[in-house]
C-alpha positions as a printed Julia matrix, in Angstrom:
296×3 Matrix{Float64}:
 -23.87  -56.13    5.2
 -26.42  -53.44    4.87
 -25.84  -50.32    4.49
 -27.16  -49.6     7.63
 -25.25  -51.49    9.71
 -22.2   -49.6     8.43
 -23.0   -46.6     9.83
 -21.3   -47.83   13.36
 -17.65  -47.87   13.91
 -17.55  -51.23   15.17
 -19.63  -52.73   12.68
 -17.21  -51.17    9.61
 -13.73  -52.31   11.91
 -15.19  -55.75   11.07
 -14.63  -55.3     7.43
 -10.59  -56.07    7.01
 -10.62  -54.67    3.66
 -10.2   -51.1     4.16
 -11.11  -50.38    0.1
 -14.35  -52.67    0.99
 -15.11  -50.05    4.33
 -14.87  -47.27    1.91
 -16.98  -48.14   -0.63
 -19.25  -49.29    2.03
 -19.38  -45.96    3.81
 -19.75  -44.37    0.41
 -22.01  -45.99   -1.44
 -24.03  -47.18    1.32
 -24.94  -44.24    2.62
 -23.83  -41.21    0.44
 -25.34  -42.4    -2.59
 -28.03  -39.49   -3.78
 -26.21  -37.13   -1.13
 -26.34  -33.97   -3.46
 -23.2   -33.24   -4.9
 -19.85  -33.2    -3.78
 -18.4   -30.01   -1.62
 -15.45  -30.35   -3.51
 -14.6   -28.27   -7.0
 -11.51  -28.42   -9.14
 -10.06  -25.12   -9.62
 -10.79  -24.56  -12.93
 -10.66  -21.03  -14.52
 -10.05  -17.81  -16.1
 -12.65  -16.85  -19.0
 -10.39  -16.81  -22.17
 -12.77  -16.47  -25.38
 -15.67  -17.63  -27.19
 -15.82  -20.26  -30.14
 -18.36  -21.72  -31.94
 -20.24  -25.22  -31.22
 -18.84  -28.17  -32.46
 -21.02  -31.57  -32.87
 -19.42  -33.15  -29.49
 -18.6   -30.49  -27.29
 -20.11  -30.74  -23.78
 -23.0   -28.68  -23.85
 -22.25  -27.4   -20.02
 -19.81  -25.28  -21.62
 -22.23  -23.77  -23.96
 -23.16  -19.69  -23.17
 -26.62  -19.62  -22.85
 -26.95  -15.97  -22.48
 -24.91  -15.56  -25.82
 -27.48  -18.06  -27.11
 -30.44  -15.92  -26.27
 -29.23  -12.81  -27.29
 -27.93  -14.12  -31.05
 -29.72  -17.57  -31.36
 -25.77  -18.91  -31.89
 -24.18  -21.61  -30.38
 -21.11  -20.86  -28.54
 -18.88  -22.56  -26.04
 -16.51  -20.69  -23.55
 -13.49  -21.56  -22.91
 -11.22  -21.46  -20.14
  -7.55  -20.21  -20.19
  -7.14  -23.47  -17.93
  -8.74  -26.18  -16.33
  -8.12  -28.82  -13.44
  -9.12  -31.1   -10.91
  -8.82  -30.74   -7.99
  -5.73  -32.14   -6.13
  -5.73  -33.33   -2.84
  -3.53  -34.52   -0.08
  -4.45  -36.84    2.84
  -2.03  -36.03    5.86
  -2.33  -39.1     8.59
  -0.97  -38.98   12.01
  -0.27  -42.4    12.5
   1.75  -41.6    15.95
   1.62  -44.13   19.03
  -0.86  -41.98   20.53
  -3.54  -42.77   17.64
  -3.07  -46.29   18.5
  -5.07  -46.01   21.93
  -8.91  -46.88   21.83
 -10.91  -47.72   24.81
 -13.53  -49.59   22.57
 -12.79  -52.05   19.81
 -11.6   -49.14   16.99
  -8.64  -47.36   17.72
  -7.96  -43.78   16.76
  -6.0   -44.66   13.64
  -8.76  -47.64   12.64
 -11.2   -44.31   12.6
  -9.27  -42.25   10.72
  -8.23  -44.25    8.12
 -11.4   -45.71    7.51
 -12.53  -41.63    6.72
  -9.84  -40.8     5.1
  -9.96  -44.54    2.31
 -13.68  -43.01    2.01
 -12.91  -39.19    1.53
 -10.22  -40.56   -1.34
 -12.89  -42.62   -2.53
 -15.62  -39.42   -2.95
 -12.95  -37.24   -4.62
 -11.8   -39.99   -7.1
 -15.21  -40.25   -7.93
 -15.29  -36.92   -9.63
 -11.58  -37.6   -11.1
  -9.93  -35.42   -8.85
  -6.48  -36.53   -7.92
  -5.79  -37.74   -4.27
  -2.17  -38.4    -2.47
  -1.11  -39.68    0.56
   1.24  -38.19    3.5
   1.74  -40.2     6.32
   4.09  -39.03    9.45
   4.7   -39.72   13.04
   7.8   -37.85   14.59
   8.95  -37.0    10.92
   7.53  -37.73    7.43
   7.23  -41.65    6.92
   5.58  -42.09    3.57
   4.39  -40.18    0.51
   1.74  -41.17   -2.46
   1.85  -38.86   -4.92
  -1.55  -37.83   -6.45
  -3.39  -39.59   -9.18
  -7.19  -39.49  -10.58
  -7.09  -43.02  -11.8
 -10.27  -44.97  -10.96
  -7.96  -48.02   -9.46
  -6.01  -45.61   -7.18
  -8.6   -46.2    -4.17
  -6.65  -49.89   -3.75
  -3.06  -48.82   -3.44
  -4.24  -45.95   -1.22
  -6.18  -48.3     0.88
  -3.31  -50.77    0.8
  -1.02  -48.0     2.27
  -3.44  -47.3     5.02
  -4.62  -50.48    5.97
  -0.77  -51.82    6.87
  -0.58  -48.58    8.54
   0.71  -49.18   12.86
   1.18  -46.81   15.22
   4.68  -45.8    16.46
   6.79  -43.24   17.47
   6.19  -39.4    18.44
   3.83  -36.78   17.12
   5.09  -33.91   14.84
   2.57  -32.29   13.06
   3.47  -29.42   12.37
   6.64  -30.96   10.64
   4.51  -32.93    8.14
   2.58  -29.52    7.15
   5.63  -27.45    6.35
   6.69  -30.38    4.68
   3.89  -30.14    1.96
   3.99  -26.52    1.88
   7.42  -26.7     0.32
   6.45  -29.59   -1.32
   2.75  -28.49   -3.01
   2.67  -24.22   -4.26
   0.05  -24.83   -6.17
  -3.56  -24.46   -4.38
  -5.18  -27.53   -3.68
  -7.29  -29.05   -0.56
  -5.03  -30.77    2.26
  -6.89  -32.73    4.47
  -4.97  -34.13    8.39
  -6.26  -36.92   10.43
  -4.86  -36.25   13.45
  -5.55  -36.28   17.49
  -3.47  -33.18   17.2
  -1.49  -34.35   20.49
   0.79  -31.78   19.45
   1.94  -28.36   20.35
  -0.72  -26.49   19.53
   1.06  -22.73   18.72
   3.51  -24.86   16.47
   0.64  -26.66   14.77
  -1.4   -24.01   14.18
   1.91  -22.5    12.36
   1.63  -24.78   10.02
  -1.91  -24.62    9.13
  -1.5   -21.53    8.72
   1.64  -21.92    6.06
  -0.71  -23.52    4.4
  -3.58  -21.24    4.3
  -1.32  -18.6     3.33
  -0.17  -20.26    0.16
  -3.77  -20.49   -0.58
  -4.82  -24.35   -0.09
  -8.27  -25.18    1.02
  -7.3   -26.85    4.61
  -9.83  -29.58    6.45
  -8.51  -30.91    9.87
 -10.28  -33.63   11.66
  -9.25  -34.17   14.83
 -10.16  -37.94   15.99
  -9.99  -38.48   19.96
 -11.11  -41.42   21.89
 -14.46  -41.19   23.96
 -12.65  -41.6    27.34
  -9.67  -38.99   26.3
 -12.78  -36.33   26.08
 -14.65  -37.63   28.77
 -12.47  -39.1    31.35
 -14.48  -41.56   32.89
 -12.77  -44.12   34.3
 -13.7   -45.7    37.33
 -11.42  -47.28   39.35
  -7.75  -46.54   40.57
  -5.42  -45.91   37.54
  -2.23  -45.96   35.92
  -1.69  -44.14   32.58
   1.09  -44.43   30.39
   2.09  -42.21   27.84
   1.98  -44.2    24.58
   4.85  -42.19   23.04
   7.48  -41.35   26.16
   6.2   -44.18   28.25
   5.88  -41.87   31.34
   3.23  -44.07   33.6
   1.41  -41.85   35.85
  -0.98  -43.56   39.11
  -4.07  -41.67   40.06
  -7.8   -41.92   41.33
  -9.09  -40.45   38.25
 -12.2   -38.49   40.32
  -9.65  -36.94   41.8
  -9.02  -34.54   38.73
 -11.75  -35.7    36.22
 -13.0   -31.92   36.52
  -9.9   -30.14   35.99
  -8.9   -32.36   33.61
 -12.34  -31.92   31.54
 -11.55  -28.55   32.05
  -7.82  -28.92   30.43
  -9.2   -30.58   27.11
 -12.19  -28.68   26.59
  -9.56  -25.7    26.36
  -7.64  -27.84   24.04
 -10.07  -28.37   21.44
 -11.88  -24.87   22.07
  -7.95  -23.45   20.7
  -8.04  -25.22   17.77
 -11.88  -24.97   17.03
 -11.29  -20.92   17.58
  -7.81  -20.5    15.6
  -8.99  -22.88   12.42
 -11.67  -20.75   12.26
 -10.25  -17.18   12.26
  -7.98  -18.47    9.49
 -11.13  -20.09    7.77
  -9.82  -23.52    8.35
 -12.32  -26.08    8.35
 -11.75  -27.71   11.42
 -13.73  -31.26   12.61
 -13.94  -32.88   16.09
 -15.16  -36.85   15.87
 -15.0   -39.17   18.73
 -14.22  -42.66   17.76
 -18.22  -43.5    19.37
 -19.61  -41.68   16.65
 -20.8   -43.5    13.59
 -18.27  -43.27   10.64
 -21.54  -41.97    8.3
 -22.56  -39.57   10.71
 -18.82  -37.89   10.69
 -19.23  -38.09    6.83
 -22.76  -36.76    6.51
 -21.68  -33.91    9.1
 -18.8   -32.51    7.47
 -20.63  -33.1     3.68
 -23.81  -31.06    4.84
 -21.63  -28.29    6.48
 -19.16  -27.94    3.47
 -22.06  -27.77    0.89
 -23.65  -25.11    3.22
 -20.62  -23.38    3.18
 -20.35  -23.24   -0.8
């Protein structure tokens, strides 16, 4: 298909191959987009030592060059990629989706093309998924074949039980102490305070923390119709209404919803990311690309 026509969510949920979707996404649209926002941590400044036939020349000190006409390379007391964890919510609530891609068709197809960018530059990606508790875990690896296991994982991936969120990010706080970026999928149909607890956990130990929360068009907008009946996906509580009735105070509800996290992730510099499952999967990715390399 051409590139183009990727760029819609319903156009990439016909593409069963999740590892096809990424590449896809990623080299169909990203291709020439800059550089990556991500970094690996490298680096303390240890010492100088003299050029050897072979040596990457991006380590080479130029101003030590100009001053003494010598080559010299720097090196570091250490230096890494960058490791990252993808956290998906793969609850019963991400299963809902008014159109033909559900919540959790949405965010996996970001999340198989955010693994796919970072393994690009050999940084080293794992997996976390959850629901009421901790269901699965990948451990990270920079090999160039990883994208297939990792899209494997996803792409068998259903939707069931509750939502605990906050359970899965103290999980990989004990789990990861070293700094790294953690990325959730998530509709965040959570407690928020307890969430946000979490995320910050995180923060405080000093990883680089990316949230994107994916809701369905109708959850935002609330535009249904007719008479209703709703039923919770995860307690099965089925509620009957004439949704005009409280469309406005329900608007009202989950604007303040997504305001708390927008708000909170940012006092605690947490890159947070609201994407309805309407808008094109390229447009999320060009979105949060251009406002990360902004932000470098």
């Amino acid at each position: 298909m051409p590139a183009r026509e990727l760029l819609d969510p319903v156009s990439v949920a016909r593409l069963t191959n999740l590892q096809l979707k990424a590449r896809a996404l990623v080299e169909g649209f990203l291709t020439g987009l800059h550089q990556s926002p991500y970094r690996g941590f490298s680096v303390e400044f240890s010492q100088h030592r003299p050029y050897m036939p072979g040596d990457s020349l991006k380590h080479l000190d130029y101003k030590v060059l100009g001053r003494t006409g010598r080559y010299y390379i720097k090196q570091f007391a250490e230096e890494t990629n960058l490791k990252a964890f993808l956290l998906m919510d793969h609850s019963a609530s991400m299963g809902y989706g008014s159109g033909e891609v559900t919540k959790l068709d949405y965010a996996c197809a970001l999340a198989a093309a955010m693994a796919l960018l970072l393994l690009k530059q050999r940084d080293a990606v794992g997996l976390v998924t959850f629901a009421d508790a901790v269901t699965g875990v990948l451990a990270p690896k920079s090999a160039t074949g990883w994208l297939q296991p990792l899209a494997a994982h996803l792409q068998h991936l259903q939707p069931s039980g509750g939502t605990a969120v906050s359970s899965a990010l103290f999980d990989i706080a004990e789990r990861v102490t070293r700094r790294g970026l953690v990325v959730l999928f998530s509709d965040l149909f959570d407690d928020p305070e307890a969430t946000l607890a979490g995320l910050r956990a995180l923060r405080h130990i000093g990883h680089d923390v990316i949230v994107f929360q994916i809701l369905d068009p109708l959850e935002v907008s609330f535009a249904f119709r007719r008479d209703s009946r709703f039923q919770d996906l995860e307690t099965r509580q089925v509620i009957s209404t004439r949704p005009w009735h409280i469309r406005d105070a329900y608007r009202d509800e989950m604007r303040r919803f997504v305001d708390q996290y927008r708000l909170r992730c940012r006092e605690r510099m947490i890159d947070y990311h609201m994407f309805t499952t309407d808008v094109s999967y390229g447009m999320a990715l060009f979105e949060f690309l251009d406002r990360r390399r902004r932000l470098m």
